[in-house]
KOLTORDREN-171414 format. One record per residue (C-alpha): residue number from 1; y, z, x negated. Coordinates in pm, 1 decimal, padded with zeros to 6 digits. Layout:
N
{node NUM {Y Z X}}
...
***
This chain:
476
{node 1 {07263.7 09117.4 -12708.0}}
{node 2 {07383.1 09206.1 -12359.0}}
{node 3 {07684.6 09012.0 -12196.9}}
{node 4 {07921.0 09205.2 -11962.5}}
{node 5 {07859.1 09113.4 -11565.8}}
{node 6 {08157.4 08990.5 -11364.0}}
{node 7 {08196.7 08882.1 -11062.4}}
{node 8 {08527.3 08731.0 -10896.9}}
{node 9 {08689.9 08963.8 -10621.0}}
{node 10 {08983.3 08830.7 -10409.5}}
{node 11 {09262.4 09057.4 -10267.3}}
{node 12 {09411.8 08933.8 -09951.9}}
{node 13 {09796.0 08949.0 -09799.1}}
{node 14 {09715.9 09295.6 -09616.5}}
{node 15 {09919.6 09354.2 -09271.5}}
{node 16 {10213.5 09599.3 -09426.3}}
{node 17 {10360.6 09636.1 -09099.2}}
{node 18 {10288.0 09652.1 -08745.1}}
{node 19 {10160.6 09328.2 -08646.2}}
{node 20 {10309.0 09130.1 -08884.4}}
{node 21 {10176.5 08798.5 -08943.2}}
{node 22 {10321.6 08696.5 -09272.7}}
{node 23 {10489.0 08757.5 -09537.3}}
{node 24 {10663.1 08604.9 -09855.0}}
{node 25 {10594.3 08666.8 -10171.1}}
{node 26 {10916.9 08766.6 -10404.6}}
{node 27 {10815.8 08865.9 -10751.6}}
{node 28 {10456.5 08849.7 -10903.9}}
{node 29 {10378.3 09141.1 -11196.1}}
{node 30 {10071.2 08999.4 -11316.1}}
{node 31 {09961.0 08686.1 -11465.8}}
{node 32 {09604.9 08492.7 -11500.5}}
{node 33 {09407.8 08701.1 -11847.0}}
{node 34 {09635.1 09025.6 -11762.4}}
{node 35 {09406.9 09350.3 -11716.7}}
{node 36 {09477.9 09525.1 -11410.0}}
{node 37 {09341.9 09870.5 -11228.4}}
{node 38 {09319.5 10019.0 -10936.3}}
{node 39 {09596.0 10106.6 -10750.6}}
{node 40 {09830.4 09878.3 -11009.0}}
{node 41 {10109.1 09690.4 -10830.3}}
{node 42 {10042.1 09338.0 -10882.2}}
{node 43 {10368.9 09181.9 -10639.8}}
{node 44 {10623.9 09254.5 -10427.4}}
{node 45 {10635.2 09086.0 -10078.8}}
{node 46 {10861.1 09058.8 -09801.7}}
{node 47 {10818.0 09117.6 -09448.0}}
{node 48 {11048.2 09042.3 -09148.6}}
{node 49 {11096.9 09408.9 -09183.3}}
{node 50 {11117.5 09570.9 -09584.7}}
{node 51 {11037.7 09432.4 -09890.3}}
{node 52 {10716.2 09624.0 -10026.0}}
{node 53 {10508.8 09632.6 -10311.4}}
{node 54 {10159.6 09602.1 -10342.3}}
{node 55 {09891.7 09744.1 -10476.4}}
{node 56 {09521.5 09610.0 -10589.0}}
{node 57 {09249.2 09776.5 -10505.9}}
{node 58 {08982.0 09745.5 -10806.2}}
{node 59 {09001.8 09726.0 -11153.2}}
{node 60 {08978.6 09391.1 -11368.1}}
{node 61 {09078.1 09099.0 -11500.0}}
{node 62 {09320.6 08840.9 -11334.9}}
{node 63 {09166.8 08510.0 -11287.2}}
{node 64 {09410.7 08341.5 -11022.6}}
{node 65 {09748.7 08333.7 -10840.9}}
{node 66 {09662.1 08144.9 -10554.5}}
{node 67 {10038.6 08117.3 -10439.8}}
{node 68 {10386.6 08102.5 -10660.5}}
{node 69 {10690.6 08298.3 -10585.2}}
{node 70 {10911.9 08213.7 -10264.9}}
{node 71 {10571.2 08089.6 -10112.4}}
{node 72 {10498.5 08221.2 -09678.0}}
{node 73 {10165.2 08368.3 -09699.1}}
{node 74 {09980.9 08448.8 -09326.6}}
{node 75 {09795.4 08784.6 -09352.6}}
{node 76 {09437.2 08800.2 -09420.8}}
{node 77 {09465.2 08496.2 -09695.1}}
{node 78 {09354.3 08534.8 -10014.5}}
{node 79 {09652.0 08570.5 -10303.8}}
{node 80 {09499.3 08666.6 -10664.0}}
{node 81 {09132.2 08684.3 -10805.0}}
{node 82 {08984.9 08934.1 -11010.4}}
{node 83 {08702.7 08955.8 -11204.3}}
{node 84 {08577.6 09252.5 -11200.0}}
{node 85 {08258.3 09398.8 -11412.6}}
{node 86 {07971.9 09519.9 -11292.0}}
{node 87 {07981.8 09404.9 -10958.3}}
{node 88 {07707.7 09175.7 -10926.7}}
{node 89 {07381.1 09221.4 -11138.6}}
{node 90 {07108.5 09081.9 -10845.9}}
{node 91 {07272.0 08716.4 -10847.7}}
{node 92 {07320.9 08726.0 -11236.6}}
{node 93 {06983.9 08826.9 -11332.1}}
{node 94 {06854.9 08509.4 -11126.5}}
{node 95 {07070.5 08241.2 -11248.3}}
{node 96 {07071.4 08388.9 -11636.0}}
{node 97 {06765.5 08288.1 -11728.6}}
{node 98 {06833.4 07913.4 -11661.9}}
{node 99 {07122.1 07836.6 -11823.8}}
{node 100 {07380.4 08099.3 -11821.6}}
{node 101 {07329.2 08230.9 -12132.9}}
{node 102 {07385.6 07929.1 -12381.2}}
{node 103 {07714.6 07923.8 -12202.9}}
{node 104 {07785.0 08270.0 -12161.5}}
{node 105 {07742.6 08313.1 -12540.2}}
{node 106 {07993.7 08031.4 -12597.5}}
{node 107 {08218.5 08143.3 -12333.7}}
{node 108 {08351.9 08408.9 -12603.6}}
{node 109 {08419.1 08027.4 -12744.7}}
{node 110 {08768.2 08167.7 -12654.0}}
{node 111 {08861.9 08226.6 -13048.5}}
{node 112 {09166.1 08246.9 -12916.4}}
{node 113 {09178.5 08645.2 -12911.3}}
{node 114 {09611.1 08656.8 -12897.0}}
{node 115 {09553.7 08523.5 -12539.0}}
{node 116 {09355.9 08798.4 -12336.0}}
{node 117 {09312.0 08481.3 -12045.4}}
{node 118 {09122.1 08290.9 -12241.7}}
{node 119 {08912.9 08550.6 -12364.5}}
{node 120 {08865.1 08811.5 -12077.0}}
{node 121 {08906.7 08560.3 -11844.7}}
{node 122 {08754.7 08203.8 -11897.2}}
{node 123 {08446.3 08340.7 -12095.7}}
{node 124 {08294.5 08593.8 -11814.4}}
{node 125 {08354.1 08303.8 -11586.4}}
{node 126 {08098.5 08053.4 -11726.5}}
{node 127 {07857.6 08312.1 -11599.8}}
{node 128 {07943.9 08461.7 -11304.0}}
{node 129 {08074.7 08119.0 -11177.0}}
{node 130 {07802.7 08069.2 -10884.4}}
{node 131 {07948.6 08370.3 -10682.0}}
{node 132 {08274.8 08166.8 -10609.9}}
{node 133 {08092.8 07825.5 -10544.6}}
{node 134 {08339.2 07743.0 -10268.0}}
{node 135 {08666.5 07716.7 -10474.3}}
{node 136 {08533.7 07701.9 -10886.3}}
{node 137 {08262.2 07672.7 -11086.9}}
{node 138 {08340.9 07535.4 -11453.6}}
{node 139 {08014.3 07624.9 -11556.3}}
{node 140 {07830.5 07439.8 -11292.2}}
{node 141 {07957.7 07086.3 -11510.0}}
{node 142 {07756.2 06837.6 -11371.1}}
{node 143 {07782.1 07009.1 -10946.7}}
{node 144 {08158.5 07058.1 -11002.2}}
{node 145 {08253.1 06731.2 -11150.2}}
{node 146 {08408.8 06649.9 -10859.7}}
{node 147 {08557.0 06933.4 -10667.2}}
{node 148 {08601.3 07199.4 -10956.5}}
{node 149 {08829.4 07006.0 -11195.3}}
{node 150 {09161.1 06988.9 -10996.2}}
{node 151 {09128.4 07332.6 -10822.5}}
{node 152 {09027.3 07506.5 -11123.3}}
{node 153 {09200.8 07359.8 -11401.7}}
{node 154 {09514.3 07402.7 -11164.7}}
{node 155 {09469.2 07774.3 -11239.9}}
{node 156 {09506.9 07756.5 -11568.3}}
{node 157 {09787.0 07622.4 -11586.3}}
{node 158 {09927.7 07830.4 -11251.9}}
{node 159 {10162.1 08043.5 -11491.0}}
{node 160 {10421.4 07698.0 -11453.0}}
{node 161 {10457.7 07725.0 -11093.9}}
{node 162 {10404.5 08096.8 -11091.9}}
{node 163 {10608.6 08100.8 -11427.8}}
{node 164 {10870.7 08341.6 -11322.0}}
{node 165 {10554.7 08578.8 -11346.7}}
{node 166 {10590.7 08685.4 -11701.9}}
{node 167 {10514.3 09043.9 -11640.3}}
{node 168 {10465.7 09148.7 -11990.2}}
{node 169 {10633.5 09233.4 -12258.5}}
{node 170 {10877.1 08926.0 -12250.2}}
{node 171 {10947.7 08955.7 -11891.4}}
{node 172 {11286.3 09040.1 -11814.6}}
{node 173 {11432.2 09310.5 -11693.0}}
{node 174 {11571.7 09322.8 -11324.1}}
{node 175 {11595.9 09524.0 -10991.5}}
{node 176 {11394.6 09329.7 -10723.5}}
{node 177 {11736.3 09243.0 -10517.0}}
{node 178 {11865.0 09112.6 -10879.5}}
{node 179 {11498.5 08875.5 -10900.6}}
{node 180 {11534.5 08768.4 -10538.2}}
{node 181 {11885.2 08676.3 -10593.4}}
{node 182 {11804.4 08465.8 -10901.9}}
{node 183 {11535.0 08309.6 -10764.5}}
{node 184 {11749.8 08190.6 -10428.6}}
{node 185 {11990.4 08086.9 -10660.6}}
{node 186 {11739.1 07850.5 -10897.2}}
{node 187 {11816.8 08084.2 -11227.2}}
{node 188 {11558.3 08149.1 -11459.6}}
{node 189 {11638.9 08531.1 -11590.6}}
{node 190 {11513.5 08459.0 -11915.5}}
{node 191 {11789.8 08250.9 -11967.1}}
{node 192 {12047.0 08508.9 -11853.1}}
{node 193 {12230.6 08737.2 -12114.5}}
{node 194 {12174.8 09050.6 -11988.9}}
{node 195 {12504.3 09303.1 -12032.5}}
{node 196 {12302.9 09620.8 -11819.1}}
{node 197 {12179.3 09904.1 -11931.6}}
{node 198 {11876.0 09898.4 -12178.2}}
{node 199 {11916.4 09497.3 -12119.9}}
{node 200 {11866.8 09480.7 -11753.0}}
{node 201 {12013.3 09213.8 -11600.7}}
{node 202 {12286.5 09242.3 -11322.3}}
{node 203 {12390.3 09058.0 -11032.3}}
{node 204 {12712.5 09017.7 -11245.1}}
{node 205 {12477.2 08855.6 -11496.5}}
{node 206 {12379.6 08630.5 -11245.3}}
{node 207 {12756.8 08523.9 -11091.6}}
{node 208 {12871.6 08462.7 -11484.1}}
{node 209 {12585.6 08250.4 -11536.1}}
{node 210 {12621.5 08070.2 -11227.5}}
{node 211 {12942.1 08038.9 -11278.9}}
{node 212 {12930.2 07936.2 -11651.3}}
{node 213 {12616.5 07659.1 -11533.5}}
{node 214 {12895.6 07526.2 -11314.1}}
{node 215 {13188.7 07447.3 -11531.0}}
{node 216 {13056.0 07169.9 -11696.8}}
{node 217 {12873.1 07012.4 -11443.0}}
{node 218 {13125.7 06796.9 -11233.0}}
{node 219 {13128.5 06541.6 -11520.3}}
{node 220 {12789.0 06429.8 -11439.4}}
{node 221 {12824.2 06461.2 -11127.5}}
{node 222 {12421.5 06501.3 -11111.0}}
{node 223 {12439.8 06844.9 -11144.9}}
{node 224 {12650.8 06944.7 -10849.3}}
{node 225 {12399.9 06759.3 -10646.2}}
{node 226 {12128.8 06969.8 -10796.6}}
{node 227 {12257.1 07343.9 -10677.7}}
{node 228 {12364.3 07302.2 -10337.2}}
{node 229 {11964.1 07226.6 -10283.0}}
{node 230 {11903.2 07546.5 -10416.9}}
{node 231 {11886.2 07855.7 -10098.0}}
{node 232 {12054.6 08168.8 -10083.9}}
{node 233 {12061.4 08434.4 -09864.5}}
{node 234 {12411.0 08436.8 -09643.7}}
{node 235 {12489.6 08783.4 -09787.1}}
{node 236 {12449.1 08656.4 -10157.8}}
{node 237 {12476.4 08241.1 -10124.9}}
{node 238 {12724.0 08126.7 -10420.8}}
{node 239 {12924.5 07799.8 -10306.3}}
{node 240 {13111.9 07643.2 -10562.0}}
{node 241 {13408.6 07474.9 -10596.0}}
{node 242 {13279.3 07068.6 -10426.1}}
{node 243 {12963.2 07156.7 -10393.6}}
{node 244 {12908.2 07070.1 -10033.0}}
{node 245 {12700.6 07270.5 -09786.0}}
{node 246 {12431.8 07550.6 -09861.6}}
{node 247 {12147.6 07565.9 -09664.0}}
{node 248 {11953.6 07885.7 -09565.1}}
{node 249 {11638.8 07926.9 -09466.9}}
{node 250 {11567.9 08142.4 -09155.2}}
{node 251 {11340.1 08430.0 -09220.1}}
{node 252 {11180.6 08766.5 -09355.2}}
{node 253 {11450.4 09036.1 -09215.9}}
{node 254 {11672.7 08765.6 -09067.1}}
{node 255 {11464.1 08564.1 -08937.5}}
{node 256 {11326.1 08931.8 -08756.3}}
{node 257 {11661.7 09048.4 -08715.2}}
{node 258 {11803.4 08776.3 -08507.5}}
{node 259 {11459.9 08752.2 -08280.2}}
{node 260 {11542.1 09126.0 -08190.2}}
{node 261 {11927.8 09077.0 -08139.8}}
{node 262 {11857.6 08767.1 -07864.2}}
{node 263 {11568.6 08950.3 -07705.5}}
{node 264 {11761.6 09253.4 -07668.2}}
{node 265 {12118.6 09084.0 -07582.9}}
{node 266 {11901.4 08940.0 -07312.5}}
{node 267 {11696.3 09148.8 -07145.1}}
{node 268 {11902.6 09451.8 -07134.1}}
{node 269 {12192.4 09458.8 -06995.4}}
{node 270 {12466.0 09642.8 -07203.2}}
{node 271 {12787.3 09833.9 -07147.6}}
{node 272 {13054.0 09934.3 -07404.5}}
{node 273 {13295.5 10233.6 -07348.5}}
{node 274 {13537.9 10305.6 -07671.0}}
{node 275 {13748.9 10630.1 -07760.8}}
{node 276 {14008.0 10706.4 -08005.2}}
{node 277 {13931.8 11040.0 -08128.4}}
{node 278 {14202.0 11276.0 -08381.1}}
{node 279 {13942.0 11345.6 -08646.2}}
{node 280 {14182.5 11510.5 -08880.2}}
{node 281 {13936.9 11849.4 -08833.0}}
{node 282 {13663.2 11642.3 -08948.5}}
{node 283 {13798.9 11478.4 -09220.9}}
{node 284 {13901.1 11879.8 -09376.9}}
{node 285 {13550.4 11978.4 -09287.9}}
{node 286 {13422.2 11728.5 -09450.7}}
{node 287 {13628.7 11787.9 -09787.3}}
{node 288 {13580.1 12132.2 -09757.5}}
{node 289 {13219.9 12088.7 -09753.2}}
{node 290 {13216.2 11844.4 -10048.6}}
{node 291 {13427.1 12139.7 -10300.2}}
{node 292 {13204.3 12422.2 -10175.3}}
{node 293 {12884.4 12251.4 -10205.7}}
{node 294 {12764.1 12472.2 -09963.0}}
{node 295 {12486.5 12209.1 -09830.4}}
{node 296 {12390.8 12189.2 -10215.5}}
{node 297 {12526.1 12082.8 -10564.7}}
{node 298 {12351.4 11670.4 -10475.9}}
{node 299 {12375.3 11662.8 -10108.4}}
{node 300 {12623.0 11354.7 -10044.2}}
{node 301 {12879.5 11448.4 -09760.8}}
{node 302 {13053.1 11206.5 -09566.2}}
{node 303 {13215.7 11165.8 -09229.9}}
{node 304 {12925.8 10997.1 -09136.2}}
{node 305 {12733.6 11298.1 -09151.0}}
{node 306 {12954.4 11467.9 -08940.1}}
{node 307 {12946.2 11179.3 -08679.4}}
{node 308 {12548.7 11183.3 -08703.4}}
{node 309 {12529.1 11543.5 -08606.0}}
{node 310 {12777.0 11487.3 -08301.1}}
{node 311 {12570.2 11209.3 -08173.0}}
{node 312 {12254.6 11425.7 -08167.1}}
{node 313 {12417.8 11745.5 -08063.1}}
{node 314 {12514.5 11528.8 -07730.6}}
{node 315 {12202.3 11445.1 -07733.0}}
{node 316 {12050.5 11747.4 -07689.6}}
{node 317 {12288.1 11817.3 -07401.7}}
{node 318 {12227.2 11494.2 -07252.8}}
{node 319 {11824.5 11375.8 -07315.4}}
{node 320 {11912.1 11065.2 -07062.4}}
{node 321 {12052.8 10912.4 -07353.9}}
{node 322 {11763.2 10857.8 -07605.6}}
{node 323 {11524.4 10707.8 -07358.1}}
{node 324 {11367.4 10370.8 -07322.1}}
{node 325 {11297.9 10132.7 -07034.1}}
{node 326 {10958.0 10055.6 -06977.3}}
{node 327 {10922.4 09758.1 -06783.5}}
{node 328 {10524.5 09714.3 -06746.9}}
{node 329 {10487.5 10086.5 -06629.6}}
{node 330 {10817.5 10052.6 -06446.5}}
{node 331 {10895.3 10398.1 -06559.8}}
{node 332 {11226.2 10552.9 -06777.1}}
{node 333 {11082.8 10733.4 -07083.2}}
{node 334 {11287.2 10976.4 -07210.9}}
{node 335 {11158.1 11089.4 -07544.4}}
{node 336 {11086.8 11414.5 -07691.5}}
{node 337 {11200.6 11350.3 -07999.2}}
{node 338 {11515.3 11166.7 -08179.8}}
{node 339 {11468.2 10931.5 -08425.6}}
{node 340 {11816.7 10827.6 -08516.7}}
{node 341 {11848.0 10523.0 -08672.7}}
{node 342 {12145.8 10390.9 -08924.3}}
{node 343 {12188.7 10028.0 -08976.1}}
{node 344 {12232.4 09975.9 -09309.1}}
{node 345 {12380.6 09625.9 -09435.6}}
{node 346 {12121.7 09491.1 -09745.6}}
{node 347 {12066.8 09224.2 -10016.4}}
{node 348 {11849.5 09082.7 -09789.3}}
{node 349 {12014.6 09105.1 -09407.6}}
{node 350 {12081.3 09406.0 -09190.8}}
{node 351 {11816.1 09636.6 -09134.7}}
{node 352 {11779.8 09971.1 -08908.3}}
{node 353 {11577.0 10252.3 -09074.8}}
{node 354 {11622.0 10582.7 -08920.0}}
{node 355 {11543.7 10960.0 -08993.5}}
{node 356 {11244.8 11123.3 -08783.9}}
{node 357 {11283.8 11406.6 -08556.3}}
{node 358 {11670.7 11432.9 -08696.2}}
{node 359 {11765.2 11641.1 -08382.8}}
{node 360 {11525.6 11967.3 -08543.4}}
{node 361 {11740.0 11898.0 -08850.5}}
{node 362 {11989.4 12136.2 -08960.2}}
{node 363 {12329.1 12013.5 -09088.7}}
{node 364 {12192.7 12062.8 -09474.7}}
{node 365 {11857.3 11912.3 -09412.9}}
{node 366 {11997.9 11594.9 -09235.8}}
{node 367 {12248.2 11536.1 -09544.3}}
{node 368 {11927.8 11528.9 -09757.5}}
{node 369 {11782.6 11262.2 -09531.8}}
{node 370 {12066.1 11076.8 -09474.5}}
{node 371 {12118.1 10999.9 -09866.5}}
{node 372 {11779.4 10959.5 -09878.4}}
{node 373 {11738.1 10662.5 -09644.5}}
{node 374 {12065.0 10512.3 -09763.5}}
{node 375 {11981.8 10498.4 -10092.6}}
{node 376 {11642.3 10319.5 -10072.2}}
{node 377 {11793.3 10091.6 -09854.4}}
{node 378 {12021.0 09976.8 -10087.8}}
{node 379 {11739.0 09967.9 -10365.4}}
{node 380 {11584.2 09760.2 -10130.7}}
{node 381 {11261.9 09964.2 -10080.8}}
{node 382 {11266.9 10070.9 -09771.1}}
{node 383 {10904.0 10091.4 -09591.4}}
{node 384 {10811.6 09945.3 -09281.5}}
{node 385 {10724.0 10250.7 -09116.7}}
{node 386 {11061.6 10413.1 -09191.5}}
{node 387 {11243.6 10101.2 -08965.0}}
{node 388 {10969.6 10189.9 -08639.9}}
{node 389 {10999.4 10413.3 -08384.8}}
{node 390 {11367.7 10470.9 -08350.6}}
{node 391 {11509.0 10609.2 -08037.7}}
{node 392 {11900.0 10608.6 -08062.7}}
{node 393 {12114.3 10425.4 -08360.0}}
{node 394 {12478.3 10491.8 -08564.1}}
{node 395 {12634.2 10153.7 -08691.6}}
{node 396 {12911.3 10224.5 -08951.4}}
{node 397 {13174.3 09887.7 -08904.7}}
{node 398 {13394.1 10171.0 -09071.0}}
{node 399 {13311.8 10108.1 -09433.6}}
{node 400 {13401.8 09737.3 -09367.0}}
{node 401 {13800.7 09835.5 -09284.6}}
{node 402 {13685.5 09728.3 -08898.7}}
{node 403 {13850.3 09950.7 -08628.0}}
{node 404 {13555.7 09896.0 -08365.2}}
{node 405 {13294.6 09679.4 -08181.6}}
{node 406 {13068.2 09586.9 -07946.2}}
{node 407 {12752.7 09681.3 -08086.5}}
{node 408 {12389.3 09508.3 -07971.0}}
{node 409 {12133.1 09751.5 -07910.8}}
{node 410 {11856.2 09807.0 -08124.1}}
{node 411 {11554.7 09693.8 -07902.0}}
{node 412 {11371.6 09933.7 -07715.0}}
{node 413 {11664.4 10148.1 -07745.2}}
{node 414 {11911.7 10319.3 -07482.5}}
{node 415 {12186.6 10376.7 -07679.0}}
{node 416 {12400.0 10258.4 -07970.2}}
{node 417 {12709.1 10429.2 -08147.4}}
{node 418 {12983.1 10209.2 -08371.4}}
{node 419 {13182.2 10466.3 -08599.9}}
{node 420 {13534.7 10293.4 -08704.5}}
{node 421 {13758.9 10338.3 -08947.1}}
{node 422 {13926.9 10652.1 -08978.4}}
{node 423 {14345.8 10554.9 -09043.6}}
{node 424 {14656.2 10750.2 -09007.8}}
{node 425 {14808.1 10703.8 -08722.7}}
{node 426 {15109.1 10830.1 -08557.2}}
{node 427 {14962.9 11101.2 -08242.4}}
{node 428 {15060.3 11304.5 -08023.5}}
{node 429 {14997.9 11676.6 -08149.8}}
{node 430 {15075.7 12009.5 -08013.8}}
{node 431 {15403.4 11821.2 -07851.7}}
{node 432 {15471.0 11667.0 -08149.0}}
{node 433 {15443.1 11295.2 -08253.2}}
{node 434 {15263.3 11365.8 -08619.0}}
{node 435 {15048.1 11118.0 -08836.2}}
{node 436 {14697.2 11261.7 -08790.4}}
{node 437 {14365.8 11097.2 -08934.5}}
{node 438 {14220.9 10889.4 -08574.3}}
{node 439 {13930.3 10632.5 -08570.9}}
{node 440 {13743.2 10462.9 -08283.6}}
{node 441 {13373.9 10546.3 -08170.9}}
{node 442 {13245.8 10287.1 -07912.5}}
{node 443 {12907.7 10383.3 -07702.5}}
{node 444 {12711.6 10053.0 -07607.6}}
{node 445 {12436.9 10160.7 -07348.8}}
{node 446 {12128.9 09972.4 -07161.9}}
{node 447 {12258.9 09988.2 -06810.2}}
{node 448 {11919.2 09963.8 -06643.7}}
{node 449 {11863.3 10323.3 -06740.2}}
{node 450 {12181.7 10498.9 -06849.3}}
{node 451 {12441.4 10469.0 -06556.8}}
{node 452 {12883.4 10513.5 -06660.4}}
{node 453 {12849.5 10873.9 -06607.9}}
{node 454 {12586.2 10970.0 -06824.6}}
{node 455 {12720.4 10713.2 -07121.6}}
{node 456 {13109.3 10850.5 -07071.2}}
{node 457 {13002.8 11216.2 -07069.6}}
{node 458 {12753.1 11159.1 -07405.9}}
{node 459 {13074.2 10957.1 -07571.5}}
{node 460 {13314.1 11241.2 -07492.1}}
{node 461 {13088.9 11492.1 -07597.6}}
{node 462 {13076.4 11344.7 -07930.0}}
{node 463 {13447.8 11282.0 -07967.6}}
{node 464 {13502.1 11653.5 -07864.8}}
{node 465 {13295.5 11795.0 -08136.7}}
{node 466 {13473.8 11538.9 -08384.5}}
{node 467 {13816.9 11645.5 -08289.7}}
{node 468 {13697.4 11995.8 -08268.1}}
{node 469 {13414.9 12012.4 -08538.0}}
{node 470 {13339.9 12390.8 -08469.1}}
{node 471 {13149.3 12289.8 -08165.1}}
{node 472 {12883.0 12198.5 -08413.7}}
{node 473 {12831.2 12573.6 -08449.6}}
{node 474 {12835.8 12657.1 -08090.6}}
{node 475 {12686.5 12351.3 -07929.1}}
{node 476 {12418.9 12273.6 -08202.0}}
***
């Protein structure tokens, strides 16, 4: 009778950025006795910069979680253990012969065949136990007496502190932003009625819930006490009615985000020029576009668009613009290509991905990208290498009802342009006072390297070809 080899493999938090040093882990897919293979997703982690998902690399059975949910892991540490068969005969066929066997053959002592842990997991253990002297050995009774007990019998019961891990078929079903929200807000989503479709469960779900936990709770006035503990991020926190104060801890994309906004707020040194601009033009081209579909039947049109294009068809006229400063060659680099970047306001904090090379783009082909990148944002799946690199940035304070603003740069950055709302307004046309569709664009620039001329002529330019959108044509 031959017993199946395994040997324990661990995968460790990977560097999913640039340099990154840590991130947190959000949702777990896996739990301890669940089979996994190569190339299977196993969490989903956050980075100062996107939330991404992660893959194993080998095939197996999963021993251990060696962190629960919300828990700051530093790259290059271990997370989950595997075992994984066939990796190991040399060490096996030495230790075997002692002792392994009798154990080996009782390891399958797991009778409990509903639970695949028990089984899959526990029983190849006994034997391949010696290659992981360091953190288990349940076979090794007598060595381990000591040590083994309270690190390894922790594992088995991981899936409490890990418990929002139930990845199976009873785990409930929910968009990451939806999990992170629940779990910031202390709700356990199998105790949420679902009302989405297919029984997915909504943020709505989450607010009634909330909401419904809440009502009865300033009787004793115990549970009050209990929420405000619980953190949220400042885009989603829920403060009730008396509950006092929320606190919110600084980090992943904020925590990034407001490093960035400081350095750059103080080290370069920024000027803002504004314009009111009669987009009326625009704002036909724009619906003329959406009823002919000319740029295709799914292709999302928006004024946006239209602003997007101006921006880098001023850019092309004026390369100055989409530069950078380079302080340790003490050189202005002005870059060959634009990489135009589009803050986008998320679930978890404000984040800049932006569309490579978007100045060889034609008007069709940067639609397509445009949705594109806004709609993973908003998913919340937007990769780390899709935020890097940008050279020149759009923020849209529009969609918000907010005229205009005083933008930061984006670090590294020369230039940054805030598109406003678009409102009728009463302007002066051919002669003629007339309500015309205006909105505010306002240019803020890195002074070291882009002087007022250079900034005022790139901000005109792009107000020209709003007001006037034909220029598009014969400037782009």
């Amino acid at each position: 009778m031959t017993t199946e080899v395994r040997s324990l493999r661990e995968f460790k938090m990977p560097d999913v950025g640039e340099g990154l040093t840590e991130a947190e882990i959000l949702s777990w897919y896996v739990k301890p006795g669940d089979t996994v293979t190569d190339g299977q997703v196993v969490c989903e982690v956050e980075t100062a910069k996107a939330a991404v998902e992660l893959p194993i690399p080998f095939t197996g059975v999963v021993e251990q979680l060696f962190f629960p949910e919300g828990a700051t892991v530093d790259v290059g540490t271990a997370i989950i253990s595997v075992a994984v068969a066939g990796a190991a005969p040399a060490p096996v066929a030495a230790v075997a012969p002692a002792a392994a066997p009798a154990p080996v053959a009782e390891a399958p002592e797991a009778p409990e065949p509903e639970r695949r842990e028990v089984l899959v997991g526990y029983g190849p253990r006994t034997g391949g136990s010696q290659r992981r002297a360091r953190r288990t050995t349940v076979t090794a009774t007598a060595a381990a007496t000591v040590p083994a007990p309270a690190p390894v019998v922790a594992p088995a019961p991981a899936p409490v502190p890990v418990a929002a891990v139930e990845v199976s078929g009873d785990r409930p079903l929910a968009k990451p932003p939806v999990r992170k929200l629940a779990k910031d807000l202390g709700i356990d989503l199998r105790v949420v009625t679902p009302t989405g479709p297919d029984g997915v469960i909504t943020r709505e779900d989450l607010h009634a819930h909330a909401a419904a936990a809440a009502a009865p709770a300033p009787a004793p006035v115990e549970a009050p006490a209990a929420e405000p503990a619980v953190a949220a991020p400042v885009s989603a926190a829920v403060v009730l009615p008396g509950a006092g104060d929320v606190r919110v801890p600084i980090k992943g994309v904020r925590k990034a985000t407001a490093q960035a906004m400081v350095a750059s707020a103080f080290t370069a040194p920024h000027v803002t020029e504004f314009v009111q601009v009669d987009v009326t033009r625009t704002m036909k081209f724009v619906r003329r576009l959406k009823e002919s579909g000319e740029l295709g039947r799914d292709v999302r049109v928006s004024p946006l668009l239209l602003v997007a294009k101006a921006l880098l068809t001023a850019v092309k006229r004026h390369p100055g613009i989409n530069a950078q400063w380079d302080e340790a060659a003490q050189e202005i680099v002005v870059k060959g290509q634009v990489n135009l970047g589009i803050a986008a306001a998320t679930p978890r904090g404000l984040i800049v991905p932006n569309i490579k090379d978007a100045g060889a783009r034609t008007l069709s082909g940067l639609a397509v990208s445009l949705g594109e990148l806004i709609e993973t944002a908003r998913q919340g799946k937007t990769a780390p290498g899709d935020m890097q690199g940008g050279t020149i940035t759009i923020t849209n304070v529009g969609v918000f009802g907010v005229d205009s603003g005083t933008p930061i740069l984006n670090p590294g950055e020369a230039a940054i342009l805030a598109f406003g709302a678009v409102r009728e307004l009463p302007w002066v046309h051919k002669g003629k006072v007339v309500p015309r569709q205006v909105t505010t664009l306002a240019l803020s620039f890195d002074h070291r390297l882009v002087d007022g001329e250079l900034g005022s002529k790139v901000l005109a330019d792009i107000a020209g070809i709003l007001e006037h959108p034909k220029r598009l044509i014969t400037w782009g």
